[in-house]
N, C-alpha and C positions, 0 to 999 in steps of 0.2 A: 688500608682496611676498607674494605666496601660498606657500604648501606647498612646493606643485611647482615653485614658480620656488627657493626656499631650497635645495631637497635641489639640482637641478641645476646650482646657482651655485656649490655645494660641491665640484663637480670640478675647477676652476681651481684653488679654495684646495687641492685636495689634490694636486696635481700641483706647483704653488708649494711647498708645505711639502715636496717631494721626497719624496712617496710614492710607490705605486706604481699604476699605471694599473689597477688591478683591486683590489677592496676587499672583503672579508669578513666579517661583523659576524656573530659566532656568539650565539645567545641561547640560553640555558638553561633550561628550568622545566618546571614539570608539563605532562603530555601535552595536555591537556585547556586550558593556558594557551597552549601551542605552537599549537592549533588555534585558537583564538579570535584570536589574535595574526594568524594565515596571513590568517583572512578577513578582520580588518579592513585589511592591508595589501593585499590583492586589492580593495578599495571604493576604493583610493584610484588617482589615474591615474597616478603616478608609476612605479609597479611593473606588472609582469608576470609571469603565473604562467612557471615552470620548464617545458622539455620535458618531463620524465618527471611522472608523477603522486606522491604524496607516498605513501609505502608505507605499508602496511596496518598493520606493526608497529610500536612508537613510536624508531624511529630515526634518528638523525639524517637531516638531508635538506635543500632548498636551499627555502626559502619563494617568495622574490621574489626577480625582478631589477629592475635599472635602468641605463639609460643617462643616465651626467652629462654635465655640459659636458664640453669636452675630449676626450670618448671613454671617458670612466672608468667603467669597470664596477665596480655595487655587489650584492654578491649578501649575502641576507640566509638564513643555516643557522638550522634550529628544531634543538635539542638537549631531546628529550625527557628527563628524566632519571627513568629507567625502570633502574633497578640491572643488571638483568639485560644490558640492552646498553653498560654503561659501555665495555666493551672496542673500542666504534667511538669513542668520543666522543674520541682522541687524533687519531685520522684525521681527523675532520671539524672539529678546533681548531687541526691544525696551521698551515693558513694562514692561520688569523684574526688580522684587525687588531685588534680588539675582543672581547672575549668578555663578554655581558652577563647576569646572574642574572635572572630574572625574580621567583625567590620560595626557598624554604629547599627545595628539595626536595632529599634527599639530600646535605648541606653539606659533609659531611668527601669524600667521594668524588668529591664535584666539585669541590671546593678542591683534593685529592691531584691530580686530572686537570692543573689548573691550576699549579699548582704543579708538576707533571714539566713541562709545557712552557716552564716559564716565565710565565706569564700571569699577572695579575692582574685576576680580575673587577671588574666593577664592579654594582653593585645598580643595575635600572634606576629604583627609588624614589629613588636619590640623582643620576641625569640628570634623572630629573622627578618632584618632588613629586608625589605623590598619583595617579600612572602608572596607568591603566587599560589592557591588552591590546583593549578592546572601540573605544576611544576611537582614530579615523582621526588626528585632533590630535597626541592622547599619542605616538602609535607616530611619527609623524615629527618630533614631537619628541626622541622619543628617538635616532631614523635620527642627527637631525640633531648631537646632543649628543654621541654614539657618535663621531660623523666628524669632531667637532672635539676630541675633546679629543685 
């Protein structure tokens, strides 16, 4: 089963586990990792870029969508973690399913974020060993790790 058959086969299972028809997967990490991450989800066919373009400053913002089985909408937010804009990153976590670190950037401020809402990150080296942002693989591996646990 390919990729894109996995991610989209994932909308049954998440509508069966009574989630909710719309899904959020917020990632964290440096600017520069948010951006590498966007493109390699833009080479893959599952996703589609966002209406609006990704803003010029490093804040949050919606990378990819996707349409699952079912109808389930997966929208994936980059959280750059740029100190200066921490004060959006409760806006852009509050309806996340998943909130994923990508790397140590800023740890105590992003754990405090996480922590006010409740969250518990998870490191996306512990969804997938050896995780590369560059790597189309990696990244839906991780989508896919993200949405099941």
């Amino acid at each position: 089963m390919s990729v894109t058959q996995r991610l989209r086969a994932l909308g049954a299972h998440t509508l069966a586990a009574g989630r909710p028809s719309r899904i959020e997967i917020v990632i964290g990490g440096s600017a520069t990792r948010i951006a590498t991450l966007s493109r390699a989800t833009l080479r893959m066919g599952t996703f589609r870029p966002p209406a609006e373009p990704a803003p010029l400053v490093p804040a949050p913002h919606t990378l990819v969508l996707a349409t699952l089985d079912e109808g389930v909408e997966l929208r994936l937010v980059g959280l750059p973690l740029v100190p200066a804009y921490a004060p959006l990153w409760p806006l852009a976590m509050a309806s996340a399913t998943t909130v994923v670190r990508l790397d140590a950037a800023v740890p105590r401020l992003f754990d405090e974020t996480c922590a006010l809402l409740g969250m518990v990150p998870v490191e996306a080296e512990t969804l997938v060993p050896g995780f590369s942002e560059e790597d189309e693989e990696h990244v839906a591996q991780l989508v896919i790790a993200a949405l099941t646990r």
